[in-house]
Backbone as a printed PyTorch tensor [residue, N CA C, xyz], in Angstrom:
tensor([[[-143.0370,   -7.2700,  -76.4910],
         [-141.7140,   -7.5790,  -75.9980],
         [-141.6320,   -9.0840,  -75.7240]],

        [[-140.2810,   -9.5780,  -75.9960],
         [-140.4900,  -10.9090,  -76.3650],
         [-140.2770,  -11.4930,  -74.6910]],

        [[-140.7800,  -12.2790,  -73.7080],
         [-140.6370,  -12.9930,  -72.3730],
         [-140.4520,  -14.0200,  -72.5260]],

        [[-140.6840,  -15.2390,  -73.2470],
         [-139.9360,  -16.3040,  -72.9840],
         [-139.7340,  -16.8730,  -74.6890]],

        [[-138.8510,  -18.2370,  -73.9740],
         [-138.2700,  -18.9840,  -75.7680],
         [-138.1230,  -19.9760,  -74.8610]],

        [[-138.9590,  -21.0130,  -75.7150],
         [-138.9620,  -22.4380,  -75.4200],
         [-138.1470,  -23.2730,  -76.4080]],

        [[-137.0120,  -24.2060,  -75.8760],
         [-136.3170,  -25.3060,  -76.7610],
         [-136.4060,  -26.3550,  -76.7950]],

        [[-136.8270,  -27.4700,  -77.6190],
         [-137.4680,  -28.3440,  -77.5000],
         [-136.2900,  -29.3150,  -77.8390]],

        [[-135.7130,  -30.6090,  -76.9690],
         [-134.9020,  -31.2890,  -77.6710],
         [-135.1920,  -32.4530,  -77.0100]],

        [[-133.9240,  -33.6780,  -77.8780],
         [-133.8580,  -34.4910,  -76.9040],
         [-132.3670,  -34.8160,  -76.3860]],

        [[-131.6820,  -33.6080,  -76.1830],
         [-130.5350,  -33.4420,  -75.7460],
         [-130.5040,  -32.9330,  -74.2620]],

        [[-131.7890,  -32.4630,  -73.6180],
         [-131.5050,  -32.0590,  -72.6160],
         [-130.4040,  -31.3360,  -71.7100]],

        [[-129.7270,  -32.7350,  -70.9880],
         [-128.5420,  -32.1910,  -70.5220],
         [-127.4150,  -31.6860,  -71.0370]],

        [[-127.2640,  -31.6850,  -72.6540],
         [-126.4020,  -31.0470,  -73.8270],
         [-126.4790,  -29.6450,  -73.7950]],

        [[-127.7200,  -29.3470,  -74.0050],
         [-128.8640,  -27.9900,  -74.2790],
         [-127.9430,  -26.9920,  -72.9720]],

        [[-128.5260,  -27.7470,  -72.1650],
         [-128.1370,  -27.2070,  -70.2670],
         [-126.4810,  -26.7240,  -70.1760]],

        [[-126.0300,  -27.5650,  -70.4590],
         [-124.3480,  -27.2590,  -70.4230],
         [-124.0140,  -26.2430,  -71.6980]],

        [[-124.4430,  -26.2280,  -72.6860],
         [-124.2980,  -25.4700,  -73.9430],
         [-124.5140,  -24.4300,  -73.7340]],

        [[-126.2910,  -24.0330,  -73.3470],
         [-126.3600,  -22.4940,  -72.7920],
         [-125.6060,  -21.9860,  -71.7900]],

        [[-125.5730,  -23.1980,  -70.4220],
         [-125.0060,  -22.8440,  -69.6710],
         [-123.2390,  -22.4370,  -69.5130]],

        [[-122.7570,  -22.7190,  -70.7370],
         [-121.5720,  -22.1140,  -71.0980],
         [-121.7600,  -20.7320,  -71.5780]],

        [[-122.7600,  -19.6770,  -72.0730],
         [-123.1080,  -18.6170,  -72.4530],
         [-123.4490,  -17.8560,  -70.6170]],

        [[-123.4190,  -18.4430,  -69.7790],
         [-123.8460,  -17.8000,  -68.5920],
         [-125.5020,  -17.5930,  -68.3820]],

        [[-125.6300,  -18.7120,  -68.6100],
         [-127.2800,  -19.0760,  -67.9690],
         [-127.1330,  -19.6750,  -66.4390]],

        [[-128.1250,  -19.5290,  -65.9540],
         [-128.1580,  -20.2720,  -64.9920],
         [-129.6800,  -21.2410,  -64.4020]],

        [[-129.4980,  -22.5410,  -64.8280],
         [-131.0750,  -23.0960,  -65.3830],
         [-131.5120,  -23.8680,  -63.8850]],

        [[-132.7070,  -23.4540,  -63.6050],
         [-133.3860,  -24.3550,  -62.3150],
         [-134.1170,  -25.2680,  -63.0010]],

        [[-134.6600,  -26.6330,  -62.0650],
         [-135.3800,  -27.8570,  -62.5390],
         [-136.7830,  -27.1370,  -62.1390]],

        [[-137.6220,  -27.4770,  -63.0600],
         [-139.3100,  -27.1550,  -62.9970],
         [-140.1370,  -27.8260,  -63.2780]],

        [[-141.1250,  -27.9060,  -62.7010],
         [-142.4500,  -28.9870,  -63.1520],
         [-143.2950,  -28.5250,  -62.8620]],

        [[-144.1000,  -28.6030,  -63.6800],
         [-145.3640,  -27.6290,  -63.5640],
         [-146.9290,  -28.4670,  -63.6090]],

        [[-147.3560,  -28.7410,  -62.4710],
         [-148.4780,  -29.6960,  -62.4830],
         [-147.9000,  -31.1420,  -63.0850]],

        [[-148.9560,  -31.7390,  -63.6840],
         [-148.2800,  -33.4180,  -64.5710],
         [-147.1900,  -33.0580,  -65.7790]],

        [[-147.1960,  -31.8890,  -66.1300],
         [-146.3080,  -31.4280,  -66.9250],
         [-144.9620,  -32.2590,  -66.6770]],

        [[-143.9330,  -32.3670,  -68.0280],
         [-142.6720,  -32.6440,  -68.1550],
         [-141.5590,  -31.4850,  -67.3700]],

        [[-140.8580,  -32.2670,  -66.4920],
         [-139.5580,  -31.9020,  -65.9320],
         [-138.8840,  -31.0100,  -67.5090]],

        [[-138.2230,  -29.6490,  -66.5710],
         [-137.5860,  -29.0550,  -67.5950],
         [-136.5080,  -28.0630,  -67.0730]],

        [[-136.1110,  -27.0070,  -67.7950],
         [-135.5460,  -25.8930,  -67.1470],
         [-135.1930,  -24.8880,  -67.3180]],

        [[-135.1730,  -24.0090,  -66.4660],
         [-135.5050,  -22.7050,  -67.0920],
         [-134.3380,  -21.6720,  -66.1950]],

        [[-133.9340,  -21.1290,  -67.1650],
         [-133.1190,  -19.5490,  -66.8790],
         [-133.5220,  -18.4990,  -67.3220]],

        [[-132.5700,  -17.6660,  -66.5220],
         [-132.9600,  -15.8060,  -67.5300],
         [-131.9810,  -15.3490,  -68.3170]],

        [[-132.5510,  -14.7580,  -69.4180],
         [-131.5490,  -14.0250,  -70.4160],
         [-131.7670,  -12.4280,  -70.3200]],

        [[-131.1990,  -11.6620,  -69.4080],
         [-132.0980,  -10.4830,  -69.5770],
         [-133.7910,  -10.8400,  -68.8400]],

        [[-134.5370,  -10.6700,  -69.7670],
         [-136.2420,   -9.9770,  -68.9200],
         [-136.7500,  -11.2630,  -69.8380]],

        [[-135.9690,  -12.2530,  -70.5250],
         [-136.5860,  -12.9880,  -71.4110],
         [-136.2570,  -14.6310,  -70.7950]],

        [[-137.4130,  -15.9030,  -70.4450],
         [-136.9330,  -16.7550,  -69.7030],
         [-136.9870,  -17.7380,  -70.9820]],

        [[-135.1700,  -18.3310,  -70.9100],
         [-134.9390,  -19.7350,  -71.6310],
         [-135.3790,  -20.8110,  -71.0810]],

        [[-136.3660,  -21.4820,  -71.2980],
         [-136.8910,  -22.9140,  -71.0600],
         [-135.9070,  -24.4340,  -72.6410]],

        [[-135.7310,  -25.0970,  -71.5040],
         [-135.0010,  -26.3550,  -72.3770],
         [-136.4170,  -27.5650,  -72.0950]],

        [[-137.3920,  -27.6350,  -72.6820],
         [-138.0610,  -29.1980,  -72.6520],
         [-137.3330,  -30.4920,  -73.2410]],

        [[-137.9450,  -31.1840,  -72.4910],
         [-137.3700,  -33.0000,  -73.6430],
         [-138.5460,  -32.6350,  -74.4650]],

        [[-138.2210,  -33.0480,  -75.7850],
         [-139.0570,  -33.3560,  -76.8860],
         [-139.1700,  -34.7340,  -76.7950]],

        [[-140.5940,  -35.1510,  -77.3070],
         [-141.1550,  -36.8880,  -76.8770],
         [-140.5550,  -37.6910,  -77.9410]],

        [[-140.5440,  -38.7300,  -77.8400],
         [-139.8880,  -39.5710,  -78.8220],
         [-140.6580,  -40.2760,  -79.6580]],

        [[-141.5780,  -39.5690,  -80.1950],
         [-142.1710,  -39.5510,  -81.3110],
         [-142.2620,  -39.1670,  -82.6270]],

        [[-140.1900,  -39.9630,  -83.0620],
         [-139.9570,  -39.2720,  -84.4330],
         [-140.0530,  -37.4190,  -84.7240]],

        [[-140.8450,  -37.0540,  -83.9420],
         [-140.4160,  -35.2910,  -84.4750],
         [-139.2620,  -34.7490,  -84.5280]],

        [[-138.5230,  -34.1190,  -85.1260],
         [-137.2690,  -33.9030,  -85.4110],
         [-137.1650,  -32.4780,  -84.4910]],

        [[-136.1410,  -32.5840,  -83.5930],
         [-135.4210,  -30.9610,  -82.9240],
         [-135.6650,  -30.1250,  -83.8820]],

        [[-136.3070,  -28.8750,  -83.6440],
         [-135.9060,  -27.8610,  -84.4890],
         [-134.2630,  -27.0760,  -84.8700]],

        [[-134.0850,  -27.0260,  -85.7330],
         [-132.3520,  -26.6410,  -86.5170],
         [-132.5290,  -25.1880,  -86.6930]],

        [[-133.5810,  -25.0680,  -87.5600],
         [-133.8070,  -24.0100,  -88.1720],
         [-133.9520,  -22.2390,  -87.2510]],

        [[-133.7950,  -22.3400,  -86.1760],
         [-134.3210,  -21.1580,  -84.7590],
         [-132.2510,  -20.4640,  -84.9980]],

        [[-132.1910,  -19.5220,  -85.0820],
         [-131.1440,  -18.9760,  -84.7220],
         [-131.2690,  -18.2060,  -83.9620]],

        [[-130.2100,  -17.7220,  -82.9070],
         [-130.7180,  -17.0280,  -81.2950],
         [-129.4170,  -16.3880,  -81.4900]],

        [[-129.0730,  -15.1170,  -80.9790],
         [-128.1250,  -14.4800,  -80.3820],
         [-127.8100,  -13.8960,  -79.0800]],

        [[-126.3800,  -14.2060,  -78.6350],
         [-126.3700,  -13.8330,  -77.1450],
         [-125.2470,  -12.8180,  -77.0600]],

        [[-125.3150,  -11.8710,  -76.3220],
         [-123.7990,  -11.1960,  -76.1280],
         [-123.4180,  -11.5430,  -74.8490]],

        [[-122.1180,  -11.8510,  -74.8690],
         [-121.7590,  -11.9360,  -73.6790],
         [-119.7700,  -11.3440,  -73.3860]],

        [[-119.9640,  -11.7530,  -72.1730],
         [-118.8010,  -10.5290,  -71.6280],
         [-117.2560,  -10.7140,  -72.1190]],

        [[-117.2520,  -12.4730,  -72.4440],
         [-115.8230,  -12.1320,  -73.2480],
         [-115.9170,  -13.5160,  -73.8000]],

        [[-116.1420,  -13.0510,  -74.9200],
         [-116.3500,  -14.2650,  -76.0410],
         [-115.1200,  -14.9310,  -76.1230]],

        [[-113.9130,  -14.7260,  -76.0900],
         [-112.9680,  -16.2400,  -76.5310],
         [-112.9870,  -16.9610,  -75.5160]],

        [[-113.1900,  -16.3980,  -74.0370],
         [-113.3630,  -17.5320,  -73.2880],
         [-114.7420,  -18.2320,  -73.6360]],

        [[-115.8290,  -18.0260,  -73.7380],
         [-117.0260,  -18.5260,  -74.2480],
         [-117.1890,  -19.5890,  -75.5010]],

        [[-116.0010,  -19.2380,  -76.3340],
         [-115.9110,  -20.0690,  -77.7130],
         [-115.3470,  -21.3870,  -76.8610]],

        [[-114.0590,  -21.0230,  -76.0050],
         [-113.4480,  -22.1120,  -75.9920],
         [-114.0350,  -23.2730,  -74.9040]],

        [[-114.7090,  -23.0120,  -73.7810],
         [-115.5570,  -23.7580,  -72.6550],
         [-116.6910,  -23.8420,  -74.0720]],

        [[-117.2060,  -23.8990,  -74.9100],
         [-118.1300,  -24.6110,  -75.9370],
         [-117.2050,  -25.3210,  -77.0220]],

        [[-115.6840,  -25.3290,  -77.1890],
         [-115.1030,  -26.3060,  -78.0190],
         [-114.9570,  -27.3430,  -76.9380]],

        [[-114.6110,  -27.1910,  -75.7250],
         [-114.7840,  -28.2690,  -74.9900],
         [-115.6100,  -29.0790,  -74.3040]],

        [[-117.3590,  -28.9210,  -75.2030],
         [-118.1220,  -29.5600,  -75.4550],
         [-118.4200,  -30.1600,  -76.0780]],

        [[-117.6040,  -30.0010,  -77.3480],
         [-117.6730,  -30.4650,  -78.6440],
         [-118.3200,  -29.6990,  -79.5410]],

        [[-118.6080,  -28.4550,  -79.7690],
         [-119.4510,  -27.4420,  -79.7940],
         [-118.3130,  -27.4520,  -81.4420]],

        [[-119.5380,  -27.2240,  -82.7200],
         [-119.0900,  -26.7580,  -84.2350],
         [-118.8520,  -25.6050,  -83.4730]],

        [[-118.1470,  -24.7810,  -84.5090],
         [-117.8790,  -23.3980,  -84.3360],
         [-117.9440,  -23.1700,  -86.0720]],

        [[-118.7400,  -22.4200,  -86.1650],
         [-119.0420,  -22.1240,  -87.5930],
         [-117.8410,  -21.1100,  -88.0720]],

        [[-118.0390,  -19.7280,  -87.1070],
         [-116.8050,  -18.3460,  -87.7770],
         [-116.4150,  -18.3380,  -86.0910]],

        [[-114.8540,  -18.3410,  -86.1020],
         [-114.0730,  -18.0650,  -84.9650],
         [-114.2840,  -16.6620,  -84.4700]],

        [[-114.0200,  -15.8590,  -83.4910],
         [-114.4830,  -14.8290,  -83.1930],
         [-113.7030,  -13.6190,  -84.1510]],

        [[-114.5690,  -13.1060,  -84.7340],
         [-113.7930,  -11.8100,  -85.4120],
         [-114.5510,  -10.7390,  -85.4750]],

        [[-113.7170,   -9.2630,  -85.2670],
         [-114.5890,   -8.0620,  -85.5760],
         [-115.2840,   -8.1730,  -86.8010]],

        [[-116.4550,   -6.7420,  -86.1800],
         [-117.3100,   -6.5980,  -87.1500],
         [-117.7950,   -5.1470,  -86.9770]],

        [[-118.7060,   -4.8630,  -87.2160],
         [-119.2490,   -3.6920,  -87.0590],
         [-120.0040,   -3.4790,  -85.4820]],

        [[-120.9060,   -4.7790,  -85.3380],
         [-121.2330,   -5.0740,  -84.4570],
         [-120.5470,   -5.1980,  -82.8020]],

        [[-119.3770,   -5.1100,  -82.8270],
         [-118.8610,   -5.8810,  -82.2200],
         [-117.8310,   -7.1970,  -82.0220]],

        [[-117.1980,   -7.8630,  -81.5470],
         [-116.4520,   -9.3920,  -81.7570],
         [-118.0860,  -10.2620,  -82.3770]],

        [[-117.7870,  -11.1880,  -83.2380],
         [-118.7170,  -12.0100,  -83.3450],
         [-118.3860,  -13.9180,  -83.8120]],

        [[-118.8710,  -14.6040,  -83.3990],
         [-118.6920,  -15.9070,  -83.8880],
         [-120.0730,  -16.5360,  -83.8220]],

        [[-119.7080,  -17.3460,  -84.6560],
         [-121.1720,  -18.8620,  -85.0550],
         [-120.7140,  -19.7530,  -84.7160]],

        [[-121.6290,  -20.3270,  -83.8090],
         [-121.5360,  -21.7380,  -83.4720],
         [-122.9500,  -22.3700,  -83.3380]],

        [[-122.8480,  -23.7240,  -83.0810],
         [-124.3330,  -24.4340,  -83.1460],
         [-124.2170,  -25.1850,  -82.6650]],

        [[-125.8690,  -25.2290,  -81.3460],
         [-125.8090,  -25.8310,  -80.2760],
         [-125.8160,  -27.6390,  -80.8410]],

        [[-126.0330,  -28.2070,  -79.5880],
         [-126.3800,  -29.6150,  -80.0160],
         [-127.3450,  -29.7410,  -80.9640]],

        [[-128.3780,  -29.3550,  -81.1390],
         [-129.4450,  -29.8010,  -82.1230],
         [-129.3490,  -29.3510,  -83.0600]],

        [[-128.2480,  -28.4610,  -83.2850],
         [-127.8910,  -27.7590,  -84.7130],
         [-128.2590,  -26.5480,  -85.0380]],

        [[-128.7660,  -25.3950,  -84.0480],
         [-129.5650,  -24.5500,  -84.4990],
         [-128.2820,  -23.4360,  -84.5050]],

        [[-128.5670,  -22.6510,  -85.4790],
         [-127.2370,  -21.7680,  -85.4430],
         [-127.1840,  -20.4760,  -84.3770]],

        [[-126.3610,  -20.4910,  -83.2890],
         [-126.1110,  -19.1610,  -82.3370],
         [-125.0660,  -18.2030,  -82.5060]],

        [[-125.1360,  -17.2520,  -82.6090],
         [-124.4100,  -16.0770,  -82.4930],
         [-123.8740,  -15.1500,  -81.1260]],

        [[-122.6230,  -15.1710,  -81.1270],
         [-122.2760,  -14.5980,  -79.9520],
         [-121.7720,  -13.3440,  -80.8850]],

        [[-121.9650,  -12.4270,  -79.2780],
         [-120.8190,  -11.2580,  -79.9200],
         [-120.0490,  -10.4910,  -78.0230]],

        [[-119.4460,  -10.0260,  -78.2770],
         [-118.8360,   -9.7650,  -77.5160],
         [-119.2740,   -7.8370,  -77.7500]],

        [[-119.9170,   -7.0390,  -77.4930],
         [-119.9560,   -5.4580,  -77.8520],
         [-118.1630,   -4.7600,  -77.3240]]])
């Protein structure tokens, strides 16, 4: 069972407001000499946001994550007023309401609304 997902950027406070428009709620952590970071719950599974060092490594893009949450058009629109792409506007599916959007670092997220 999956317990945590680590995101590595150098968007930080982007990351923070982005999830935290999905209804996270992220505390500051430091763990020994370790890098300042932060961490929420998704369910039983904890989202950690690190700074990635600035040593040319590129954010990962490629991670797609899905969240459901309780009423997606408000959710689309507090993330257009981040500046947030929106890949597919919210539309049924089988699944549920669903839309694509992608956080700051580009990685593609999926909401759905059940």
């Amino acid at each position: 069972m999956l317990s945590l997902a680590v995101l590595k950027t150098r968007q930080v406070n982007a990351l923070r407001k982005f999830y935290g428009s999905l209804g996270i709620e992220f505390a500051e952590e430091q763990h020994g000499k370790g890098p300042v970071h932060f961490a929420g719950q998704v369910g039983s599974v904890v989202l950690e946001v690190y700074p990635l060092p600035d040593d040319g490594t590129p954010a990962d893009s490629s991670t797609r994550l899905g969240f459901t949450v309780a009423r997606l058009a408000e959710v689309v629109e507090a993330l257009k007023a981040l500046d947030t792409p929106v890949v597919t506007e919210p539309q049924a599916t089988q699944w549920g309401l669903r839309a694509l959007v992608r956080d700051p670092d580009g990685r593609a997220v999926e909401l759905y609304q059940r």
